[in-house]
Every structure is written in structure tokens, then in C-alpha cells.
C-alpha positions as CSV (number, residue, x, y, z in Angstrom):
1,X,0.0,0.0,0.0
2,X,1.4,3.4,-1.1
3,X,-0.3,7.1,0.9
4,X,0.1,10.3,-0.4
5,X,-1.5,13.3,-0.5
6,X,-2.2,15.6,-3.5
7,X,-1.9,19.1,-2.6
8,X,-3.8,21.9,-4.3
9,X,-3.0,25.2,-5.8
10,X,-3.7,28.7,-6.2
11,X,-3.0,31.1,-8.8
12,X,-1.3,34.6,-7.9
13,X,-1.1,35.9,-11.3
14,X,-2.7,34.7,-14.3
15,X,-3.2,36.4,-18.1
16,X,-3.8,35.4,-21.1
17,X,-2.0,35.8,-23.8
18,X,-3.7,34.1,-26.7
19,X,-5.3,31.3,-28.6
20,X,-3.3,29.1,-30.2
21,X,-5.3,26.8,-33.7
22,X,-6.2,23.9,-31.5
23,X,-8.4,25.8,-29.0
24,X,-5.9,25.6,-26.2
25,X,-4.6,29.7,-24.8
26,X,-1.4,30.6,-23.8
27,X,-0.8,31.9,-20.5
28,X,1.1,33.1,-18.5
29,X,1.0,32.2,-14.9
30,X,2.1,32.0,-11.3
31,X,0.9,29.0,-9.7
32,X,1.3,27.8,-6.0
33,X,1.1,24.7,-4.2
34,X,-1.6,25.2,-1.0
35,X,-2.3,22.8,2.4
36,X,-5.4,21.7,1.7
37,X,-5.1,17.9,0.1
38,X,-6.6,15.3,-0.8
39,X,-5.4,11.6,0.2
40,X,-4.6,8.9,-2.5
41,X,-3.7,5.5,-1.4
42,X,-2.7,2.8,-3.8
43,X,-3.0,-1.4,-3.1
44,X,-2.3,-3.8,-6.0
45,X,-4.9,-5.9,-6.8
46,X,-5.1,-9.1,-8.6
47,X,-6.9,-8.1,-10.9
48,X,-5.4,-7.1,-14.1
49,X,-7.9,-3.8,-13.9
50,X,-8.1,0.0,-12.6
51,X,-10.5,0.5,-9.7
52,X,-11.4,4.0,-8.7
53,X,-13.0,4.5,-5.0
54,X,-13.8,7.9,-3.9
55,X,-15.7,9.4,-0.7
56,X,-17.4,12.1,-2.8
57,X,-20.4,10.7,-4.8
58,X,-20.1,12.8,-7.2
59,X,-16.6,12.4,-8.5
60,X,-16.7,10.0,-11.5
61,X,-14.8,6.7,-10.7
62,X,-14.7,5.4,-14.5
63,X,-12.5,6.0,-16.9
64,X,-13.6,9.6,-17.0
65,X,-11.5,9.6,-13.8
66,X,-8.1,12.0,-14.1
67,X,-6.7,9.3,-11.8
68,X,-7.7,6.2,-13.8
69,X,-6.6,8.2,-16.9
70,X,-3.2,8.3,-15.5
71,X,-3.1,4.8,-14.5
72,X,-4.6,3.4,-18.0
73,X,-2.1,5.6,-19.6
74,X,1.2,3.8,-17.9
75,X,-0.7,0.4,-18.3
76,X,-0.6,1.0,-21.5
77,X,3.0,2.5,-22.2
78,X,4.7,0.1,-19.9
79,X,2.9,-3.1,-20.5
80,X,1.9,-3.2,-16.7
81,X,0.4,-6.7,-16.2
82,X,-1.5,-6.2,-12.8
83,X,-4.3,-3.8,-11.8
84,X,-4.7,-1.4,-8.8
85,X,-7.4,0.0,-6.3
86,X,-7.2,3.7,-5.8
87,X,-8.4,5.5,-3.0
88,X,-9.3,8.9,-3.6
89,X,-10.2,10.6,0.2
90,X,-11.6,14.4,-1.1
91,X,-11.2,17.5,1.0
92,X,-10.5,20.2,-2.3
93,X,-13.7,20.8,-3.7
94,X,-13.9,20.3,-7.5
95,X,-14.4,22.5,-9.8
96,X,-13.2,25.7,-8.2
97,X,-10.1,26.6,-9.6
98,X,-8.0,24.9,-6.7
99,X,-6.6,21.9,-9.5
100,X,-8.2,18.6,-7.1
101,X,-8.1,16.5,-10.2
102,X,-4.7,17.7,-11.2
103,X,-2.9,16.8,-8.3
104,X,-4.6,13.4,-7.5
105,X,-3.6,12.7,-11.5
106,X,-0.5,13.9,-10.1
107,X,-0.2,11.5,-6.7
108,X,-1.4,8.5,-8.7
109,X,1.4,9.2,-11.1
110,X,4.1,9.9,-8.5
111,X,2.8,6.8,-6.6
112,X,2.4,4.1,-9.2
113,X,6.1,5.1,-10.6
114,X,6.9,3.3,-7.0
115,X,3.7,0.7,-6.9
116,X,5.0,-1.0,-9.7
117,X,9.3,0.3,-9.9
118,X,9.1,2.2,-12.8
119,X,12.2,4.2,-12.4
120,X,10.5,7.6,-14.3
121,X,12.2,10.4,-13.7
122,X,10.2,13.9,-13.0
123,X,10.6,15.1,-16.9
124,X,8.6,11.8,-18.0
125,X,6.0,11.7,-15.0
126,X,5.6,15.4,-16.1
127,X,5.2,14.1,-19.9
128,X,2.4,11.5,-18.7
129,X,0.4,13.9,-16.7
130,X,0.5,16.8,-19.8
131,X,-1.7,14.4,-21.6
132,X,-4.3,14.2,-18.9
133,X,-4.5,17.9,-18.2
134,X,-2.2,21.1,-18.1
135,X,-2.3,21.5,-14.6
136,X,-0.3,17.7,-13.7
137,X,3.3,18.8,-14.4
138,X,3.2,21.8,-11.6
139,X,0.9,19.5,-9.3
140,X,3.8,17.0,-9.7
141,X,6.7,19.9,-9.3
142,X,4.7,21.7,-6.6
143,X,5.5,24.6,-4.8
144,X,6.3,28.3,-6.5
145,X,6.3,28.1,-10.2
146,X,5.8,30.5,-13.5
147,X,3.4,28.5,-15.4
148,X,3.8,29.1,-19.4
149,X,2.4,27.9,-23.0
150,X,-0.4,26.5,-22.2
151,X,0.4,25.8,-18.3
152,X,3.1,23.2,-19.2
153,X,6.1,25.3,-19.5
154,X,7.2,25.6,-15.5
155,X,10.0,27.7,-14.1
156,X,10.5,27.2,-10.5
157,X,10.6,30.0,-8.2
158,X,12.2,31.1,-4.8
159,X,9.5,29.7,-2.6
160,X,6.5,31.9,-1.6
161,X,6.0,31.7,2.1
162,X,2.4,33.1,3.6
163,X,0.5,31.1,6.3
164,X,-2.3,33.1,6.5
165,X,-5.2,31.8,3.5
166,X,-8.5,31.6,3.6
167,X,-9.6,30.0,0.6
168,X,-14.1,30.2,0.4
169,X,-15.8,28.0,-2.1
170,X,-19.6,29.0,-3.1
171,X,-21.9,27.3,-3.6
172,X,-21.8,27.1,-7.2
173,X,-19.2,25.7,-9.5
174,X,-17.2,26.4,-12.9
175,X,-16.4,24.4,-15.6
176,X,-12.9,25.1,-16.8
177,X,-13.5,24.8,-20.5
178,X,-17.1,26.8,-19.7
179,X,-14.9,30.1,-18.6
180,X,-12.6,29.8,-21.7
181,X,-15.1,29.1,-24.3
182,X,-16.7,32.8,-22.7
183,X,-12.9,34.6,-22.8
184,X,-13.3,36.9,-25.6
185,X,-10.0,38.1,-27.3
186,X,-10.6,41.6,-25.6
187,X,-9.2,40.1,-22.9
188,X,-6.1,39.2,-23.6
189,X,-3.1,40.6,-22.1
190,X,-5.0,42.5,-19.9
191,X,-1.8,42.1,-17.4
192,X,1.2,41.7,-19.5
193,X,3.5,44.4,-17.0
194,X,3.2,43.2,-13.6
195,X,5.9,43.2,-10.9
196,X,5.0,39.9,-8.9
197,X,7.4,37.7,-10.1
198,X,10.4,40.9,-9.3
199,X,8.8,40.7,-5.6
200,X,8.5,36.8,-5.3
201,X,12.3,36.6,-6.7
202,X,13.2,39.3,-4.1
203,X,11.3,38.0,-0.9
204,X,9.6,40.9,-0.9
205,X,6.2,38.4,-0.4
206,X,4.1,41.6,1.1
207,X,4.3,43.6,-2.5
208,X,3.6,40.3,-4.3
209,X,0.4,39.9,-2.4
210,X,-0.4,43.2,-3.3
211,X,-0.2,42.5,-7.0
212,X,-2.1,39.5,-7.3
213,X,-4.5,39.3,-10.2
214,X,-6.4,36.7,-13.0
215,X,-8.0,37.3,-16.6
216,X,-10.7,34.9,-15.8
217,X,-12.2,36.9,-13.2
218,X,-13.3,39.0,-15.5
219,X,-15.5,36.2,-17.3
220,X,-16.7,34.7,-14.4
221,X,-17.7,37.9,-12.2
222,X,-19.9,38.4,-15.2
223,X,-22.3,35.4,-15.2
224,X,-21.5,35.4,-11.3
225,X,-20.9,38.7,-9.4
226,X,-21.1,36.8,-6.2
227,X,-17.3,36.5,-6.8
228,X,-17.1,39.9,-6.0
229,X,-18.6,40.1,-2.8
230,X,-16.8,37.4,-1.8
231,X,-13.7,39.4,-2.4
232,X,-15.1,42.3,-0.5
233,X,-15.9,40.5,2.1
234,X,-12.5,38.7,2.8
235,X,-11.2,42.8,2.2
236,X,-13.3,44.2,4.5
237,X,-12.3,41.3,6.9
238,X,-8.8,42.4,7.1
239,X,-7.1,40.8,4.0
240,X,-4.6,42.3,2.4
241,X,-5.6,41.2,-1.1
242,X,-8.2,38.8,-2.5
243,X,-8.2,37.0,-5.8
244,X,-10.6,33.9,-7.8
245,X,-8.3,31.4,-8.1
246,X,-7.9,29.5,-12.1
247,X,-11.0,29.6,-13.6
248,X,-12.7,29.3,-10.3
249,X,-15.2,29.4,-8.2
250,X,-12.9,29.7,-5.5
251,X,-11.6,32.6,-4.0
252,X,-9.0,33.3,-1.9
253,X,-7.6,35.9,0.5
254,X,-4.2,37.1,1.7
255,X,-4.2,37.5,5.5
256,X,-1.3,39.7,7.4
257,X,-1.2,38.0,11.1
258,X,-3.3,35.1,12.9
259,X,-5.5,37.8,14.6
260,X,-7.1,39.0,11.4
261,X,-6.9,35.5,9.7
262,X,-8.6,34.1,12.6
263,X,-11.6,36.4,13.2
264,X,-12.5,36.7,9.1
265,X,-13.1,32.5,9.0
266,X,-15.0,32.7,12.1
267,X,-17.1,35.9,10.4
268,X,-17.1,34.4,6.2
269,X,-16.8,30.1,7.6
270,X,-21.0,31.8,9.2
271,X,-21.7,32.3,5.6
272,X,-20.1,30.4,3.2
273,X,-19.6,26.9,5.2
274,X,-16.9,25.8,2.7
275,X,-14.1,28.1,4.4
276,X,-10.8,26.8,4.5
277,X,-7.9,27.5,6.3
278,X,-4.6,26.7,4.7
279,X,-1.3,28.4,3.9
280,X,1.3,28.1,1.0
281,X,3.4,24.6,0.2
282,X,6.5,23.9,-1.5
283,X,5.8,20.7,-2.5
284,X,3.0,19.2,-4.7
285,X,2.8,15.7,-3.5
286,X,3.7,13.9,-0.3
287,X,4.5,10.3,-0.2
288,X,4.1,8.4,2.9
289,X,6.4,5.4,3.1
């Protein structure tokens, strides 16, 4: 039996650059690993087939799966002769911008490399999990990264420390491709001169948090302004910044001390019952041995 968790991730910065011929925009991002994780365990099996359990009901568990993806996909390129049950214990809420299926694509990845000693090294594990979703090579290289082409281009960055997060999830969810089907060209580049990635290289982490910002705010806010209350409320309760993460529905907020952090979940967590609390990783996976 293999554990791991799967962390999630926020985005800091995120615009748009384009659309490339095959649907797919180019970005430009800064992407960062979060404490709030999922758990993935792995057990061979017998059976020469993938088995998908997962303790929300509403996760697919098929082939539809981004974990059983992964582990069809390395059946198949390695001629793996034996099948495996995976465990998939949620806590990131799906479809809110916080990459959940990414980084349990990710986990299963990272774990089945060891499951059945295949020796991959990060640039192939990477390679598998672009195929699944643009999201799986940072979810497997975790921590602070600059997120290019169409996510899969990744430089890492010194590490963004902040433990004060709240991270809110509505009550209402967004399809990824939904958000970029609505992103009109008008859009794009919207924050091509932005000094984050000067303040994250210079550990000057209050500045960064000051200069977060996202394209796809813009489209979501628009079918759902609730977005922006959330933000004003996390504001008014003491954060320094506040910011939809991906292509949400979550949002996020920046907080300076434990005081302020402390007293906004106990106000928003009265409202919106899917408050987290959770501060910044530097790692995208944890294996427990």
C-alpha cells in the first residue's frame, strides 16, 4: 500500500496571452502549491484492472476519472500486467479553480512510478500527466512556479512563504472549459507588465500579495458577481488582497497576522460553510512510506 497526499494550488497571477489553432490559450501564470489535500492510497490488486473509490459521490470513478486516466495511460506504455485500487479521500472541492483532479492525477502518477518500480524520472512523469490535463506537471513539481504555453512550461521560483489563507468555495461551481469558451479576445493581455514575479524573486512576499491578479475573473464575475462580494468581504475582513483562483469558483484571501486570519473564518466560515484555512506549500505531492 502506497499514501500520499495531493496538494492543491492557487494562482497569484494569471493572463492570457492568446489562442493558439487547437483551442488551447497561452498563459502566462504564477501557480502555487496550497495545504489543503486530498489523500490517494494505492493497493495492487489481482486483478489485471483499474479501480477507482472515492468518498465524494459525485466524483466520477470510471474511466472519466483523471486518476484512472493516468493509471490506463502507464498500463498501456509500460505493459503493466497487474491492476490497482485507488483510494481517492476528497477534501479540495472540485471545480473551483484549486486543480483537485490535477494533483490526484499527479499523486497517482508519482505513486504508481513506486507501486510498480518504474524508475521515471520527473521530466517523464511530467510528460504523462500533460496528456491528462495542463495542470499535472506543476501538481507534480509543486511549490512556487511561473506556469507558461499552455500551463506546461514551468520555471521554479524562490518559494512563496504566507501562512495566513483563507480559501471560500460558493456554492456554485465552474467548468474550466465553460470560462474559456466565454474569454473573448478583448481580454487578452490585460496584465502583460506586472511586478510579482520581481517581488516573489526578491522575498519581498508583502508587495507580491499586493499584486495579485487573474484574466478569468473578469468572465466569471460576469455570469457570477457573487465572486465579487466574496472578495469584498474577505477585504473588509482584514485581507490584504483577494483574488478567484484559475477559472474558479474559489476565492481566496491574503491575510497579514493570525489575529485578522482568525476572526475573518470565524465571520465568512457563518456564511459560506466551505471556508478553508490553509497556507502556502512547497511541494505538490507527499509520499508516505
Amino acid at each position: 500500500m502506497i499514501k500520499l497526499y495531493s496538494y492543491g494550488k492557487i494562482n497569484l497571477f494569471l493572463n492570457i496571452e492568446g489562442r493558439l489553432t487547437n483551442g488551447y490559450h497561452t498563459l502566462r501564470s504564477v501557480m502555487q502549491s496550497i495545504d489543503m489535500h486530498d489523500e490517494i492510497i494505492l493497493k495492487s490488486s489481482d486483478k489485471n484492472e483499474i479501480t477507482i473509490v472515492c468518498s465524494d459521490p459525485l466524483i466520477p470513478v470510471n474511466e472519466k476519472n483523471t486518476c484512472y486516466k493516468a493509471a490506463a495511460i502507464i498500463k498501456e506504455i509500460y505493459h503493466i500486467n497487474s491492476g490497482v485500487i485507488i483510494e481517492i479521500n476528497k477534501t479540495i472541492p472540485s471545480e473551483a479553480g484549486l486543480a483537485g483532479g490535477s494533483s490526484n492525477c499527479a499523486a497517482v502518477i508519482r505513486g504508481l512510478n513506486i507501486l510498480w518500480n518504474l524508475n521515471l524520472s520527473e521530466d517523464e512523469m511530467s510528460e504523462i500527466g500533460l496528456k491528462i490535463g495542463a495542470d499535472v506537471p506543476f501538481c507534480l513539481t509543486g511549490g512556487t512556479c511561473v506556469a507558461e504555453g499552455i500551463g506546461e512550461k514551468l520555471t521554479k521560483l524562490n518559494d512563496f512563504i504566507w501562512n495566513y489563507i483563507l480559501v471560500v468555495k460558493p456554492d456554485f461551481s465552474m467548468s474550466t472549459a465553460f470560462v474559456y469558451n466565454n474569454l473573448s479576445s478583448d481580454y487578452y493581455n490585460l496584465y502583460k507588465s506586472n511586478d510579482i514575479l520581481n517581488y516573489i524573486s526578491s522575498g519581498d512576499f508583502n508587495k507580491a500579495v499586493l499584486s495579485v491578479q487573474n484574466t478569468l475573473e473578469k468572465v466569471v464575475e460576469k455570469f457570477h458577481p457573487e465572486i465579487n462580494a466574496i472578495k469584498e468581504m474577505m477585504i473588509q475582513n482584514g485581507a490584504l488582497s483577494s483574488l478567484m483562483t484559475g477559472s474558479g469558483s474559489a476565492v481566496f484571501g491574503l491575510y497579514p497576522d493570525k489575529n485578522s486570519f482568525e476572526s475573518a473564518y470565524n465571520k465568512i466560515s457563518a456564511i459560506y460553510p466551505q471556508t478553508f484555512k490553509t497556507k502556502t506549500m512547497t511541494e505538490g505531492t507527499k509520499l508516505f512510506v
